[in-house]
C-alpha positions as CSV (number, residue, x, y, z in Angstrom):
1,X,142.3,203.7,212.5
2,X,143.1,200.5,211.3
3,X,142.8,197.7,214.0
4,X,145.6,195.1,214.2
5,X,146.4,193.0,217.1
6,X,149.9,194.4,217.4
7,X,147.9,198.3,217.6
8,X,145.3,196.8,220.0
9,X,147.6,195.6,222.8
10,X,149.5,198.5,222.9
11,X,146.4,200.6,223.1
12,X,145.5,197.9,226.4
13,X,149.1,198.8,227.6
14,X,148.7,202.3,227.2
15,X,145.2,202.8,228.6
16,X,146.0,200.0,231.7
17,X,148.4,201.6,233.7
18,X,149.6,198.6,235.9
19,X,150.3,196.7,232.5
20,X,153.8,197.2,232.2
21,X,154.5,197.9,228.6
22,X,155.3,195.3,226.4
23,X,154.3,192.6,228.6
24,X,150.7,191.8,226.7
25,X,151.0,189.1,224.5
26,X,148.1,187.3,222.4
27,X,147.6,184.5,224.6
28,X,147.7,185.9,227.7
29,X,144.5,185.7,229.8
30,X,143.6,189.5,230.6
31,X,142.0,188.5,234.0
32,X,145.0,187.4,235.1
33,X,146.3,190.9,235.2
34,X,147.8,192.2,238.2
35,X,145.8,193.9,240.1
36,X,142.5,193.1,237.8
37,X,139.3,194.8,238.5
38,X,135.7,195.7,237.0
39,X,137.5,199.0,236.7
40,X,139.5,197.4,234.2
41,X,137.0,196.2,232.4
42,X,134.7,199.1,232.1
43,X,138.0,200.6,230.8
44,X,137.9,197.7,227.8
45,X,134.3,198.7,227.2
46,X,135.2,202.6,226.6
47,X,138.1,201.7,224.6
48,X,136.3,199.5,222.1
49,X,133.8,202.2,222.0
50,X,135.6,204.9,221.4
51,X,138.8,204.1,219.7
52,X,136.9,201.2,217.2
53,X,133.2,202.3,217.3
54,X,133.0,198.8,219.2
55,X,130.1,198.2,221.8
56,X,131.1,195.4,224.2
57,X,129.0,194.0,226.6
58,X,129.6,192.3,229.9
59,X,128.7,189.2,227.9
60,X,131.3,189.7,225.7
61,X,134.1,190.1,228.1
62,X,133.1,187.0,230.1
63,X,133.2,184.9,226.7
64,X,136.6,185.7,226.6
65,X,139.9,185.1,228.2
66,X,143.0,185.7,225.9
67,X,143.5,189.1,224.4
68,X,143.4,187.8,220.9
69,X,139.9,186.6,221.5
70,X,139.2,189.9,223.0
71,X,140.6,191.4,219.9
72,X,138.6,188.9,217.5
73,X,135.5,189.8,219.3
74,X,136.1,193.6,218.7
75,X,136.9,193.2,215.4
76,X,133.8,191.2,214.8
77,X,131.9,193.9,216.1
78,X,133.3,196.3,213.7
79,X,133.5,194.5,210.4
């Protein structure tokens, strides 16, 4: 699978329930999601891993706030 941004915040949409679809955009801050929880993120942590081969750690998350530097971070992981 080929990992753009555009794939990558769909995939958020689609595995985040209370993200209403289409609403993720590269600059938004993903802790500022409705309803945010540790839940969420464990969610982000199994997606990377098994969608992109991708391990994220907690560091990881907390060094980011947009979704493009969540999506840079994966991609990093995997290049």
């Amino acid at each position: 699978m080929t990992l753009t941004l555009e794939s990558f915040i769909a995939k958020l949409e689609e595995e985040i329930d209370t993200i209403p679809k289409g609403s993720l955009k590269p600059d938004t801050n993903y802790r500022d999601i409705k309803d945010w929880s540790s839940m969420h993120a464990l969610i982000i942590i199994a997606l990377a891993d098994t969608d992109y081969n991708a391990v994220l750690t907690g560091n990881d998350l907390r060094s980011c706030n947009t979704v493009s530097e969540l999506f840079n971070v994966i991609k990093s992981k995997i290049a």
